[in-house]
N, C-alpha and C positions, 0 to 999 in steps of 0.2 A: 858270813861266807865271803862274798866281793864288796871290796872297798866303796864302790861305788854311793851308798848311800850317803856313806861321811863324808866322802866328796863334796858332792850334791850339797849336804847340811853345812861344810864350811866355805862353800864359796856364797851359801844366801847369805852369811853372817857377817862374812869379811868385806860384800858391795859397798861403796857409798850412801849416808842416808844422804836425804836430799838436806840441806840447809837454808834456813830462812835467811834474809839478807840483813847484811848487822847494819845499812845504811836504809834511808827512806827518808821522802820528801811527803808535809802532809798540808791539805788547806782545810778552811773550813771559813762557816758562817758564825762569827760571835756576837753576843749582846753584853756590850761592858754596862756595869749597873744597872745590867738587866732591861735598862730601856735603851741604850743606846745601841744601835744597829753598827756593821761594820764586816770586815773579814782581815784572816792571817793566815799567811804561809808559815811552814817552817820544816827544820830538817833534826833529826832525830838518829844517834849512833847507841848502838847497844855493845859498849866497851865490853862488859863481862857478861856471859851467859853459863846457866850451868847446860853441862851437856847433851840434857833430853828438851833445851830450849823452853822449859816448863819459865825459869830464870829468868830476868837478864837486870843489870844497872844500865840505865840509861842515860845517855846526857843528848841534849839540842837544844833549841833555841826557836822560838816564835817572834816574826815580825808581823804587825798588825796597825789595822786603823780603826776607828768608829767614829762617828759622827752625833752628835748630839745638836738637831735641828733648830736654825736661828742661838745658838750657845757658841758651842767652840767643837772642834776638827781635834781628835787626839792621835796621835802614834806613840808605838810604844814595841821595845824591844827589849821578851824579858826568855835569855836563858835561865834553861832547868836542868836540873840532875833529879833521877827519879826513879823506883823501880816498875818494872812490869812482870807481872805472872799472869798465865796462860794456861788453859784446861786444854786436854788434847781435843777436846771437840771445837776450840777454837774461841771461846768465852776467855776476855782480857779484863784485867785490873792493872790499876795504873794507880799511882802516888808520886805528886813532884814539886819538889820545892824551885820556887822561881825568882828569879832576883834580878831587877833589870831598870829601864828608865822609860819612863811616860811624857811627852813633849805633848802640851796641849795649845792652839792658836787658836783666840778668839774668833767666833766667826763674825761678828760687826765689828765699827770702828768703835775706839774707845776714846772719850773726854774727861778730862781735866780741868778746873778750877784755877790760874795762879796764883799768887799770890793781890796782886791787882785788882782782880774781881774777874777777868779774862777768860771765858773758857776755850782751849788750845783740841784740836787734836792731834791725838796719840797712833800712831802707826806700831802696833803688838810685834814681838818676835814670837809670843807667846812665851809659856814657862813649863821649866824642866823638873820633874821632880825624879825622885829614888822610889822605886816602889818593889818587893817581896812578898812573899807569901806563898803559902798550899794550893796545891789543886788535885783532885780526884778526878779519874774517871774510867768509860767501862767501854768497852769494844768488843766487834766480833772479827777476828782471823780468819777472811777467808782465803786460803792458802795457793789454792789452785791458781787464783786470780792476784795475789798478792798485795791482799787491799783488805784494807782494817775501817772500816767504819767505825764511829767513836762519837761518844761524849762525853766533854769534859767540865768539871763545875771545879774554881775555885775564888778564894779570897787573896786581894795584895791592900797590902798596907803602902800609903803614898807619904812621904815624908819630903822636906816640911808642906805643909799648908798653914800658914798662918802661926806656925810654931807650934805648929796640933800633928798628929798623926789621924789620917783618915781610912777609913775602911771601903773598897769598895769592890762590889763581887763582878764575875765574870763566867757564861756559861759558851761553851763552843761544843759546835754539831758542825763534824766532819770527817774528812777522810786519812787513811793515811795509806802510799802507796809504799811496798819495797822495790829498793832498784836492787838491779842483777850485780 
């Protein structure tokens, strides 16, 4: 009889959904080779998303440090591209390939032998290596608040060491917040 109900029905369907933010900034606490302590920032952009935000491709980049005590001090900056899907109750997976560069500085001074018999020291710049590889992980969306708590486990392969390819893993427990 009056219009009024369709009304009603198309103006709830035509409102704005709310949108998560396609940028965010996240830290956290990592352990490279699993004993070495450390933390990393990093920033994270979701180019593509499908429409119900279940989706996204992602790409960003983590800067970080760890220390491995009386050894050597590392940094290391490895963007990723990766995807993420999202349960509407807020349960996250994540997959991301990462490819970037590891600078490690000896933490003592280092000695040399000449040729004389002479032993000289050595002041390190430290050494740069290539490092890639996978990483997993799994978080929860809380939306309200716009912060993902996560953890993340992967492997980078470090090239060269000694004309070898080395393996070595990395787990991060942390956060990630969206900006507006």
């Amino acid at each position: 009889m009056s219009p009024a109900p369709e009304l009603a029905a198309v103006a709830v369907d035509d409102r704005p959904r709310t949108r998560d933010a396609v940028h965010s900034i996240e830290a956290g606490l990592v352990l490279y080779q699993l004993t070495r302590p450390g933390g990393q920032v990093g920033y994270s952009y979701r180019i593509v998303e499908t429409p119900d935000r279940q989706h996204a491709l992602v790409v960003g980049a983590d800067l970080g440090v760890f220390v491995w005590p009386q050894r050597e001090v590392g940094v290391f900056l490895l963007p990723r591209l990766g995807w993420r899907g999202r349960f509407d109750f807020g349960l996250q997976f994540e997959v991301a390939m990462r490819a970037g560069l590891l600078h490690s500085v000896p933490a003592s001074e280092a000695y040399s032998v000449d040729e004389s018999g002479r032993v000289e020291r050595h002041v390190s710049g430290g050494y740069t290596f290539a490092d890639f590889g996978p990483a997993l992980g799994v978080g929860w969306a809380i939306r309200e608040l716009g912060l993902i708590p996560f953890v993340r486990a992967g492997v980078v392969w470090i090239a060269p060491v000694f004309d070898q390819f080395m393996l070595r893993f990395d787990v991060t427990v942390g956060a990630e917040v969206m900006l507006p």
